[in-house]
N, C-alpha and C positions, 0 to 999 in steps of 0.2 A: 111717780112716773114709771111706768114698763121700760124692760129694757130696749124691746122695739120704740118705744116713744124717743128715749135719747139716743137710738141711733140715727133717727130720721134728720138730718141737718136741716129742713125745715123749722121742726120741734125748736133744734135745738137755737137757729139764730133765732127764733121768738121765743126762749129762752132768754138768751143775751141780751136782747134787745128790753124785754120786761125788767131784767136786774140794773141796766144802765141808768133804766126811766125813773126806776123806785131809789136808787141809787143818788142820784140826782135830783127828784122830789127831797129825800132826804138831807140834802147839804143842804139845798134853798129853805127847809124848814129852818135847821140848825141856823144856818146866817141869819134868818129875817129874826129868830127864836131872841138870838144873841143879840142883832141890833138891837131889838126891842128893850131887852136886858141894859144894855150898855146906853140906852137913851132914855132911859127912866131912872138909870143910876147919874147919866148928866144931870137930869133936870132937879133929883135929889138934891145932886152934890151942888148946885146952883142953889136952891134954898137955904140948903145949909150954910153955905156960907156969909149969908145975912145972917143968921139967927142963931147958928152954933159956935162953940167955942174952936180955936186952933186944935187941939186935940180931938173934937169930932171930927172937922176936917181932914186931918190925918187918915184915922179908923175910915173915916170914908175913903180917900184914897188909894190905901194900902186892899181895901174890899174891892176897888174897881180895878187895882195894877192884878191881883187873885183872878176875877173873872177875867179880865183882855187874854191871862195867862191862859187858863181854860180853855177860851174860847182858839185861841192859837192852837192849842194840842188837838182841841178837835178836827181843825182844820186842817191839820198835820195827819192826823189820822183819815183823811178823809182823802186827803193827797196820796199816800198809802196805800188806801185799799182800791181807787182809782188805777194806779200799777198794777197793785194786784191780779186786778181785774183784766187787765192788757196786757197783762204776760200768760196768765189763763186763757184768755180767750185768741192767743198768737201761739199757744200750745196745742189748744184743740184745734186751730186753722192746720198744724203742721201734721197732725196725728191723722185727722181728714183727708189731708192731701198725700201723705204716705198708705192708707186703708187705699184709696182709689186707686193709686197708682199698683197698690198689690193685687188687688182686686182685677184690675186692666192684664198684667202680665198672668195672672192664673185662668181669666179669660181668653189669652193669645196661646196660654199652654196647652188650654183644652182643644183651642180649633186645630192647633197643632195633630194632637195626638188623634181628635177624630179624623181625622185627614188620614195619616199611617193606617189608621186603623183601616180605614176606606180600601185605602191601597192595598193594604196586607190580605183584606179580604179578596178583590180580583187577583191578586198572585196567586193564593186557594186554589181560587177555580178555575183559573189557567194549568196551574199544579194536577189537578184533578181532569180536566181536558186531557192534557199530558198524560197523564197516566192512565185514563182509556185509552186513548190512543195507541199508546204504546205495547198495552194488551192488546189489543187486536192485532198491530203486527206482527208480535210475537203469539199468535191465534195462526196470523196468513202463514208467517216462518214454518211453522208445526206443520199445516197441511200439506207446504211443497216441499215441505222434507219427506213428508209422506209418499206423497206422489213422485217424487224423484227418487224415493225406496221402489217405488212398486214399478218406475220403467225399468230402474237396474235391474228389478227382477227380470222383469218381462226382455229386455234386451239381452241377457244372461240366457233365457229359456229360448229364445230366438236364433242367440249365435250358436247354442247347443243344437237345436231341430235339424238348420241346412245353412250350408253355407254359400247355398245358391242364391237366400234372401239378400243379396248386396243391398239392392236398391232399399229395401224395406229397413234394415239397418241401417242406409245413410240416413235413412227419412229418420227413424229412431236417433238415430245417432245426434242430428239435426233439434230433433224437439230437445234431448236432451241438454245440449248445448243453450240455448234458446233457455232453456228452466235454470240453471245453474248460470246465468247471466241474471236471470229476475230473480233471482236466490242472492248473487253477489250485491244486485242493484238493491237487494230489501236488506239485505244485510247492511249494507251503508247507510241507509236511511235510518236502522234501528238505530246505532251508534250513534248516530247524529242526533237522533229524538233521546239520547242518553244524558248527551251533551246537553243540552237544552235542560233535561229536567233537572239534571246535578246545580246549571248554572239557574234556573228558576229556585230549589230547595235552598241553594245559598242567598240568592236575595230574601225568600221570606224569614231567613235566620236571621239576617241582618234587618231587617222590620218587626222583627219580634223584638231581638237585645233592644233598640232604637223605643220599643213601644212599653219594653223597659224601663228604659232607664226617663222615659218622660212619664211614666205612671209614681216614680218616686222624688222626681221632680216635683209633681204635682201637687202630693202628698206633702213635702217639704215647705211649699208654698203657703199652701193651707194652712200648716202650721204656723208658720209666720204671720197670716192673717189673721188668725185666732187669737196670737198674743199681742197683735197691736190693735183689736179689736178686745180684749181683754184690760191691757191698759189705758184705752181709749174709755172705757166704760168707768176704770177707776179712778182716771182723772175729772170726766165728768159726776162722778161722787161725791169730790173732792172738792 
């Protein structure tokens, strides 16, 4: 038999079921074998005893208390390997039933971890959204720093020329208030998209350890199925 063949529990209870058949063909031979035996030794010892002496009759007795004895130990034996058999085959029930049940939790570890894993992946690319994102505002930051460089110039170059410009200054003055409000407003908002990414970089740590520590789970498992798939194989050897 392959070793795929004995692991098919199919196989194997038409297995069991063939050794119980031949097992039991086997005693009903032995018994009828032995009646036969023990009813041809009557019908002797019945002759005998018209036509033979007290000392044959003996030698005949003592030859049929020999065979009854036989035929006992075979019987004995037969009872025997009968246990045998039912303790073997309540060891392979047990072995079966711990392989499935391994087998079941290394299946609920896998759905487990692809799951995490699922997850881990959209945290990624949330992570990754995030961090465009967060470049571009720190893109828009750069330019209205820029542009708020080049009005201080220009309101510098302005209160220098006249100081007749009032109105034009306060208009100046105005916008640049107005920019250093949307400078404070993007300012807050970077910080906050800071926040965000610090608290998304630590979730995907803790879905990484997590996807850890169930990939050596896993492993672990595996191995336990292999040794009671191993033993499982040896017993049925055996």
């Amino acid at each position: 038999l392959s070793v795929a063949s004995v692991e098919d529990p199919v196989v194997m209870s038409k297995i069991r079921q063939n050794l119980r058949e031949k097992h039991a063909r086997h005693v009903a031979d032995l018994r009828a074998y032995y009646d036969s035996e023990i009813q041809s030794l009557k019908q002797q010892l019945e002759s005998s005893q018209r036509a033979a002496a007290s000392e044959d009759l003996r030698k005949i007795n003592q030859s049929l208390a020999d065979r009854d004895w036989c035929n006992l130990c075979v019987l004995n034996r037969c009872d025997q390997l009968d246990a045998a058999l039912s303790e073997a085959s309540a060891r392979i029930k047990a072995l079966e039933n711990k392989n499935n049940l391994l087998e079941k939790q290394v299946a609920d570890w896998r759905e487990r971890f692809y799951t995490i894993s699922d997850n881990s992946k959209v945290l990624q690319e949330r992570l990754e959204e995030m961090r465009t994102s967060h470049k571009e505002k720190d893109n828009t930051i750069s330019r209205l720093k820029s542009k708020l460089r080049e009005l201080e110039e220009a309101f510098e170059k302005a209160y220098k020329l006249s100081d007749n410009k009032n109105t034009r200054l306060q208009e100046e003055n105005k916008m640049f208030q107005n920019l250093l409000g949307e400078y404070e407003s993007l300012g807050k908002e970077h910080e906050r998209v800071k926040d965000t990414l610090n608290t998304t970089e630590n979730k995907l740590l803790d879905a990484n350890t997590e996807i850890s520590d169930l990939k050596r789970t896993i492993l672990k498992l595996e191995a336990q199925l292999k040794q009671v798939e191993h033993e499982n194989a040896l017993k049925l050897r055996h």
